[in-house]
C-alpha positions as CSV (number, residue, x, y, z in Angstrom):
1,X,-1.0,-8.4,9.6
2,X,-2.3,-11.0,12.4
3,X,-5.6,-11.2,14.1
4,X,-5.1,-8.5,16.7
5,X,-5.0,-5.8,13.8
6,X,-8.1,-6.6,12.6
7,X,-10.6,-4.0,15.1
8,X,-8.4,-1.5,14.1
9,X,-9.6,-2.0,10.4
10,X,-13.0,-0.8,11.4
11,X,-12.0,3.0,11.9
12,X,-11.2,5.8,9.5
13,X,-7.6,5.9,10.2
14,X,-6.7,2.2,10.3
15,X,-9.0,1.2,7.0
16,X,-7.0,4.4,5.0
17,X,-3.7,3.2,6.9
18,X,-4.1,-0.4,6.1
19,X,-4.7,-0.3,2.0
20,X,-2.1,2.3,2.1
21,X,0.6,-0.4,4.1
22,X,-0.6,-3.1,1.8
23,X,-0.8,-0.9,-1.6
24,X,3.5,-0.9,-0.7
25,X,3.4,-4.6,-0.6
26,X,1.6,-6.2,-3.8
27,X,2.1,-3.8,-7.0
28,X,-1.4,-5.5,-8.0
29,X,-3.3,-4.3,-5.2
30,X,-1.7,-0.9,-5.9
31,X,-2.7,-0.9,-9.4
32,X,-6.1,-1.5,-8.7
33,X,-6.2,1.1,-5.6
34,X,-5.1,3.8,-8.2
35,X,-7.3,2.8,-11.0
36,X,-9.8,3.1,-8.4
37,X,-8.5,6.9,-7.1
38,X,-8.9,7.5,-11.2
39,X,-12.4,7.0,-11.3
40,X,-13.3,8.6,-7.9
41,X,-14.5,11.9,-9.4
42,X,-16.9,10.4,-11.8
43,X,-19.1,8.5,-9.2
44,X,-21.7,10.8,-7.8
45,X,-23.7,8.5,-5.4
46,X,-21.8,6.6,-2.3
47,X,-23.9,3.2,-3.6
48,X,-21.3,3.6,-6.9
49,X,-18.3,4.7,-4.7
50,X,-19.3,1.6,-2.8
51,X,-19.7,-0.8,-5.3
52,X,-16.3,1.0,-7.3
53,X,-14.4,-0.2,-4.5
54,X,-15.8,-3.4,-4.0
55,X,-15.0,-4.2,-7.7
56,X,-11.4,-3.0,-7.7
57,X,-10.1,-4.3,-4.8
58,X,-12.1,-7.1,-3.6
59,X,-11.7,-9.2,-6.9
60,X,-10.4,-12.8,-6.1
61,X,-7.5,-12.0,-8.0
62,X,-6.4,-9.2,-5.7
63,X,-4.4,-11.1,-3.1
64,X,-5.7,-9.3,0.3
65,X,-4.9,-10.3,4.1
66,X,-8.2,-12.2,5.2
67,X,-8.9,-8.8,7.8
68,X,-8.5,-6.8,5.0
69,X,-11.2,-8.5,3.1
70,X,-13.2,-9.0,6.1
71,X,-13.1,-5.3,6.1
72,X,-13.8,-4.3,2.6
73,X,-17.0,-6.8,2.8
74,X,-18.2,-4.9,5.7
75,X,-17.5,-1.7,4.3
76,X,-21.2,-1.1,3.2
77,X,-22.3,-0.9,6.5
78,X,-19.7,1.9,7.4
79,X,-21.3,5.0,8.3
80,X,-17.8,7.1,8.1
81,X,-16.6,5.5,4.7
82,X,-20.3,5.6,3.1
83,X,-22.1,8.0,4.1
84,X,-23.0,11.6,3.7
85,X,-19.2,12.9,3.3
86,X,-18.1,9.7,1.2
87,X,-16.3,11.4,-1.4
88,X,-14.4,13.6,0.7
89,X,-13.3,10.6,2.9
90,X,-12.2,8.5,0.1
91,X,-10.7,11.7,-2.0
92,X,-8.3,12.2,1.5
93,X,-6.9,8.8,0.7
94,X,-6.3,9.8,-3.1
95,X,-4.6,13.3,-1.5
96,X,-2.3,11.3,0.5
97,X,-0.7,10.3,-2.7
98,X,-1.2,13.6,-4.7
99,X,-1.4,16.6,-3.6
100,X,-1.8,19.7,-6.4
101,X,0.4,22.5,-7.2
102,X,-1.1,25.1,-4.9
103,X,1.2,26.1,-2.2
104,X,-1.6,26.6,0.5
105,X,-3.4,23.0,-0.5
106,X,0.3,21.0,-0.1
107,X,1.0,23.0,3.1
108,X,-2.4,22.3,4.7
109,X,-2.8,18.8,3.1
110,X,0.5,17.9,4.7
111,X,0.2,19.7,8.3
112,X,-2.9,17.6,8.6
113,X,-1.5,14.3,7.9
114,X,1.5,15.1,10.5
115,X,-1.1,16.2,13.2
116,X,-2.6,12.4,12.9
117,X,1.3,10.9,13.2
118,X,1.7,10.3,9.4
119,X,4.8,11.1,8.0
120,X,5.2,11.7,4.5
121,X,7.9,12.3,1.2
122,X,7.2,14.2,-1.8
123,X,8.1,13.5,-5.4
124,X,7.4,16.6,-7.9
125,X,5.7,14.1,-10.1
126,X,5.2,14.7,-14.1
127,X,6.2,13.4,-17.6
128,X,9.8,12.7,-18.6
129,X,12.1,15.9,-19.6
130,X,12.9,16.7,-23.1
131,X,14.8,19.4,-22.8
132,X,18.2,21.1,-20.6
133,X,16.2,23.9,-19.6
134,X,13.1,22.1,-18.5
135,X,15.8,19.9,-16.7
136,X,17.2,22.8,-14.7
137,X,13.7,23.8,-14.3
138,X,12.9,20.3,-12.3
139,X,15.8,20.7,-10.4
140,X,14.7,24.3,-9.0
141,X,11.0,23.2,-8.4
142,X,12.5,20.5,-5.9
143,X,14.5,23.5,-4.1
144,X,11.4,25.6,-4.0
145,X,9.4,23.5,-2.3
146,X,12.3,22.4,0.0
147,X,12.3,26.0,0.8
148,X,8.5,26.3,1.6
149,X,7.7,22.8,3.4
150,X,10.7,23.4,5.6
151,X,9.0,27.0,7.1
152,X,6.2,25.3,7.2
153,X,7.6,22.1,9.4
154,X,9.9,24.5,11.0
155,X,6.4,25.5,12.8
156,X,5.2,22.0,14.1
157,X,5.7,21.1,18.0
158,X,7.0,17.4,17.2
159,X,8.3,14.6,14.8
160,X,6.1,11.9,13.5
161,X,7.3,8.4,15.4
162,X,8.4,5.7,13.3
163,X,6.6,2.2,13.8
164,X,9.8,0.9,15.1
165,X,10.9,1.4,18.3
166,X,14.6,2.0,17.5
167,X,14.4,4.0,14.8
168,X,13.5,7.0,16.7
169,X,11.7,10.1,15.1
170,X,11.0,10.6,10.9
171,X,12.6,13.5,9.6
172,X,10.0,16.3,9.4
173,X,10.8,16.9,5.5
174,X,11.8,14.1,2.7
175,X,11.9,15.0,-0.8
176,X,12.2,11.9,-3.2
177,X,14.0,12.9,-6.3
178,X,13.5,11.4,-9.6
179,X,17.4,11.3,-11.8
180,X,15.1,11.1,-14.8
181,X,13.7,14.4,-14.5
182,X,17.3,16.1,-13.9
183,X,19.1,15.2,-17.0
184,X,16.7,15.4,-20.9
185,X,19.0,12.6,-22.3
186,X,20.4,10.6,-19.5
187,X,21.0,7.2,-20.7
188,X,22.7,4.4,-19.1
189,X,24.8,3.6,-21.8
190,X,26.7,6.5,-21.3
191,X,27.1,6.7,-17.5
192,X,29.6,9.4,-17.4
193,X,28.3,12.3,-18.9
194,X,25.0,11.1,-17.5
195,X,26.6,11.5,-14.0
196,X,28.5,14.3,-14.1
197,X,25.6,16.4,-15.4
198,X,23.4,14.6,-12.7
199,X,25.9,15.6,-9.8
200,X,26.0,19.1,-11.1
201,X,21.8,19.5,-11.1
202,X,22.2,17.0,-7.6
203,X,24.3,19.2,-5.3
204,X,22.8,22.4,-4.7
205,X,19.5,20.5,-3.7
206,X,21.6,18.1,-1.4
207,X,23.6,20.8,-0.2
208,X,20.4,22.9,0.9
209,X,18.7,19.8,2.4
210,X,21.9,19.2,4.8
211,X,22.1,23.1,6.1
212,X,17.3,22.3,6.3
213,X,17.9,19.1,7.8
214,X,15.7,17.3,5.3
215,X,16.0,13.7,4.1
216,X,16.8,13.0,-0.1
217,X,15.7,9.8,-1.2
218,X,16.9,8.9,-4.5
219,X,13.6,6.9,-6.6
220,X,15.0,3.9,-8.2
221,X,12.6,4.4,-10.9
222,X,12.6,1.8,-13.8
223,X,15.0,-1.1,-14.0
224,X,17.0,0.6,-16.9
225,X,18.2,3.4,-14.3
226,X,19.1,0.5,-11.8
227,X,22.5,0.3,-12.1
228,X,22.8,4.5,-13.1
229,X,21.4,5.6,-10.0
230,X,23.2,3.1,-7.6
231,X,26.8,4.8,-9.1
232,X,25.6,8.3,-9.1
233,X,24.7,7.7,-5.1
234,X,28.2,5.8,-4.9
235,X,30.1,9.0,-6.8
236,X,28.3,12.5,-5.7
237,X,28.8,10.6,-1.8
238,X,32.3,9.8,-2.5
C-alpha cells in the first residue's frame, strides 16, 4: 500500500476493502477485526461503535500501513461510517465474512457484493464432525449450495475482474472445502484410510463443480492436516 492509495481510504468501499486486504496479511490485525465483528451487536450508539473500533484496531501493537491509521484516526469525522446507518455499514463488513443459513440472505448478500466487483468463496463453516453420518451430511450441504449459488450466478451479466491484469476473470462460484468436516476421525497418522474415505466424500462434489464450472479450494486448515491434505490433492488428482 503506497501513498497514492491513501484517498481511496476515505470512501465506503476502499475503507471496507482495505481492512479486509490487510486482515489477509497480519493474523493480529485479523484477530482483533473479528473480536471487533463479535462485539458489534452489543454497541447501541455509533460514539461506542466508534470508540470499539478505535480500541481494537488502532492499538500500537496492531502493526497497520501509516494510510490505514491515518484513516482509522479520521474515522470519527466520517459521515458514512458514523453516522445515522453505522451499524448497518459496519455489520456489511461482518456479512462479508459470514453470511447465515437462509438461502435468500446468502443469495442476496452475495449478488450484492458481485454487483460492486467483489468476488467471493464460501466455506460451510461450523464445529468439527463427530460422527460418519454428520460427515456425509457436510459433504451434501457443500453440494446443495453448489447447486443454488450456481442458478443464482448463472443469472449475472459478468465475472468479477481480478486485480491482476493477466489473470483474467474470477470464477463466478468458489466453494472452499474443509477435509476436517468430511471424515469424523481423520487423523494424519493413518493417511490411508483417511484418504480413501476423503476421496470417496471428495468426488461427487468435484465432479459436480467441473460439469458447474465452479472453483474447489481445498482449506489447509491447521498445521497437523498440512502434510494430509497436500497428498489427498496429489492422489484424488492423480
Amino acid at each position: 500500500m503506497d501513498a497514492t492509495d491513501a484517498p481511496l481510504l476515505f470512501s465506503r468501499k476502499g475503507f471496507y476493502g482495505a481492512l479486509m486486504d490487510w486482515s489477509m496479511r497480519d493474523e493480529h490485525f485479523k484477530t482483533q477485526l473479528f473480536r471487533f465483528v463479535d462485539v458489534l451487536p452489543m454497541l447501541n450508539t455509533s460514539s461506542s461503535v466508534s470508540r470499539h473500533l478505535k480500541e481494537y484496531l488502532d492499538d500500537e501493537q496492531v502493526n497497520l500501513p501509516p494510510a490505514l491509521r491515518v484513516a482509522l484516526k479520521a474515522s470519527a469525522g466520517a459521515s458514512w461510517l458514523f453516522g445515522s446507518g453505522v451499524k448497518a455499514q459496519v455489520t456489511g463488513l461482518a456479512r462479508q465474512f459470514m453470511l447465515g443459513n437462509d438461502e435468500k440472505e446468502i443469495v442476496a448478500t452475495l449478488r450484492k457484493l458481485h454487483e460492486q466487483d467483489i468476488a467471493f468463496t464460501l466455506d460451510v463453516l461450523g464445529e468439527a464432525v463427530v460422527s460418519e453420518p454428520e460427515a456425509d451430511e457436510y459433504a451434501g450441504r457443500y453440494l446443495r449450495l453448489m447447486e443454488l449459488l450456481a442458478r443464482e450466478t448463472a443469472k449475472w451479466p459478468h465475472a468479477c475482474q481480478s486485480d491482476l491484469a493477466t489473470s483474467g476473470p474470477v470464477p463466478p462460484l468458489s466453494l472452499s472445502v474443509k477435509i476436517s468436516a468430511l471424515y469424523s476421525q481423520i487423523h494424519a497418522t493413518d493417511p490411508h484410510t483417511a484418504i480413501e474415505t476423503l476421496s470417496a466424500r471428495l468426488r461427487p462434489i468435484l465432479r459436480r463443480a467441473k460439469e458447474l464450472g465452479a472453483f474447489i479450494n481445498f482449506d489447509m486448515e491447521s498445521y497437523a492436516l498440512k502434510n494430509l491434505t497436500l497428498r489427498l490433492f496429489k492422489t484424488i488428482f492423480s
